[in-house]
C-alpha positions in Angstrom: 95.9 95.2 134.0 99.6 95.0 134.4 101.8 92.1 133.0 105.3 90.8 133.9 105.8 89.9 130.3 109.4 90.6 129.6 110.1 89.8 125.8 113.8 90.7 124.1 113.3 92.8 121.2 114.9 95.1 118.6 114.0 98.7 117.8 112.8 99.3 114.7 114.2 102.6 114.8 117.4 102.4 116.6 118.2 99.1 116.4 119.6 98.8 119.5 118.3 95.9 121.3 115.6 96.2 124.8 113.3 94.6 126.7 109.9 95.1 125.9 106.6 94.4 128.2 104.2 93.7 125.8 104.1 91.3 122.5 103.4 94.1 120.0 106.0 96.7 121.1 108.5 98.4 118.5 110.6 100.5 119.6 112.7 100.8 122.6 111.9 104.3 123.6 109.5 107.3 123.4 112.0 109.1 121.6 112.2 106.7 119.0 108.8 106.4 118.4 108.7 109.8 117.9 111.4 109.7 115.4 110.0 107.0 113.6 106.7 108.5 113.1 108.4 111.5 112.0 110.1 109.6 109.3 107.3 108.1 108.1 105.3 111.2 107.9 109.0 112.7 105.7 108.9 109.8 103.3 104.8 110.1 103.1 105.3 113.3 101.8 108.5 113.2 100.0 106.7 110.2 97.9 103.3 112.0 97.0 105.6 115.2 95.8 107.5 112.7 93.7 103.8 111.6 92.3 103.2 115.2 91.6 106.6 115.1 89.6 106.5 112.4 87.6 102.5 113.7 86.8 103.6 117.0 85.7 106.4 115.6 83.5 103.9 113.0 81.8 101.4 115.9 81.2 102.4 117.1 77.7 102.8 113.6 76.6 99.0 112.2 77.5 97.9 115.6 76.4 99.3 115.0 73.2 98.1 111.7 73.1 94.5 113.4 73.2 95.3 115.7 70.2 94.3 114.7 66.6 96.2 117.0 64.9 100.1 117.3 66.1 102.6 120.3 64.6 106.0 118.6 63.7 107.6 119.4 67.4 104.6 117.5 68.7 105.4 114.6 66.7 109.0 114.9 67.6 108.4 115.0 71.4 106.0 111.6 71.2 108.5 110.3 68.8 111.2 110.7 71.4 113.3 112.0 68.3 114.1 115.2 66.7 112.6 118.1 64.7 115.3 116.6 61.7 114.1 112.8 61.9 110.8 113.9 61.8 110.8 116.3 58.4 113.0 113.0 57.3 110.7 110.8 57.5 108.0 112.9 56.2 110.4 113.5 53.2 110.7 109.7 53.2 106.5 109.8 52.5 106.9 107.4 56.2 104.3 110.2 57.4 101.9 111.9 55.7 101.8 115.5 56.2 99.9 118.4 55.0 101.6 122.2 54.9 99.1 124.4 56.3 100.9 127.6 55.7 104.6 128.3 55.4 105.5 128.1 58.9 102.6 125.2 59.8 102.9 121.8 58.8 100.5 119.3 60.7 100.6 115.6 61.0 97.2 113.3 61.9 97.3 111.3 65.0 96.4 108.1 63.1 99.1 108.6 60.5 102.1 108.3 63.9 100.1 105.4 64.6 100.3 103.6 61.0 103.7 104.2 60.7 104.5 101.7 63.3 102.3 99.3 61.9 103.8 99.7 58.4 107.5 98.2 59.5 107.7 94.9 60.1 110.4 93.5 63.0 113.8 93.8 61.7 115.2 90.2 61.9 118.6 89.3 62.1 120.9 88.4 59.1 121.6 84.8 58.6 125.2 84.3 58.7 127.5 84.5 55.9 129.2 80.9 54.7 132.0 80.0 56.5 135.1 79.6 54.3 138.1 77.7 55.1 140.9 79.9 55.6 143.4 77.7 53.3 140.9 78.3 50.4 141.0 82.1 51.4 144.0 85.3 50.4 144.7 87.3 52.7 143.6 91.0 51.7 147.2 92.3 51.5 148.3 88.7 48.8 144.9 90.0 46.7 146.4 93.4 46.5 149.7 92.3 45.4 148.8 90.0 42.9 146.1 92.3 41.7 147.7 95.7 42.2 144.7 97.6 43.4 144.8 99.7 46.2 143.6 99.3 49.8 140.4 101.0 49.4 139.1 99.7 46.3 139.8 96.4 47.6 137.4 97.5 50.7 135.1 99.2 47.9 134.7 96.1 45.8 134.4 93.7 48.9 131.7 96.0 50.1 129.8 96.4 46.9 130.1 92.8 45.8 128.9 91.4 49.5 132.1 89.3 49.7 132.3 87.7 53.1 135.5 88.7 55.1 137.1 86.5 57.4 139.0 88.0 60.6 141.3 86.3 62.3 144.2 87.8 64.2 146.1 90.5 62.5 144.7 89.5 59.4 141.5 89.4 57.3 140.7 87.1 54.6 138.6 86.8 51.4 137.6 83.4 49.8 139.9 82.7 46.8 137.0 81.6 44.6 134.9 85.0 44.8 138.0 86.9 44.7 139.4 85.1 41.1 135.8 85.5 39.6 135.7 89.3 40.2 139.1 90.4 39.0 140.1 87.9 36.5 
């Protein structure tokens, strides 16, 4: 059954622009097709090698996952940390460890698990009070009319939670908290 159909198309491949004679015509050439198919048979293979990939690299993790009894590398690894954090925070008593023998310390599965449950979200600080800046010294006036040095002025801000003002070149300390502490 031949047809006189003569529809403008695009290649899919190419791109170049031909007429086709039927409705459900891609490509503008044999050659083309062939290319295309090719291509599609590359990327089919190039994806389930990258699916091999990213299973071999995800291996050690579910196979830890399955253990119930993890060394302190193991815990590391599923931490996403290292071998330091991890005797740290079994210093800490954050996980509970036992010592097998000298070289062989062991962690349960379940205690990785409590640990997360233990800390609660960290929320964020409420903000200091805002001072004004005419009831506030500067941090070099303090030092002059106290005669302490740079850094135990730093020191004793720090210690003593004194809220510090920046503005510009300059930072500032509320008079009030200032005149209670060294007076």
């Amino acid at each position: 059954m031949s047809s006189k159909i003569e529809v403008q198309r695009i290649c899919q491949h190419c791109g170049n622009e031909f007429t086709a004679r039927t409705t459900v015509t891609q490509y503008c050439s044999d050659t083309c097709a062939k290319r295309a198919y090719k291509a599609r048979v590359r990327s089919g293979k190039v994806e389930t090698r990258n699916k091999e990939t990213r299973k071999i690299k995800n291996q050690p993790i579910e196979e830890l996952k399955a253990k119930e009894f993890l060394t302190v590398r193991d815990v590391a690894t599923l931490l996403n940390s290292s071998l330091r954090t991890v005797y740290r925070l079994i210093e800490k008593g954050n996980i509970k460890a036992v010592n097998i023998a000298q070289r062989k310390t062991l962690v349960k599965r379940s205690n990785i698990d409590t640990l997360f449950e233990q800390h609660q979200i960290i929320e964020p600080q409420p903000k200091q009070m805002q001072f004004d800046i005419s009831d506030c010294y500067t941090t070099e006036h303090v030092r002059d009319k106290y005669g302490i040095s740079e850094s135990g002025l730093r020191g004793l801000i720090i210690k003593h939670n004194i809220p510090k003002i920046k503005k510009g070149w300059f930072a500032y300390v509320p008079k009030t908290a200032i005149d209670k502490l060294l007076s």
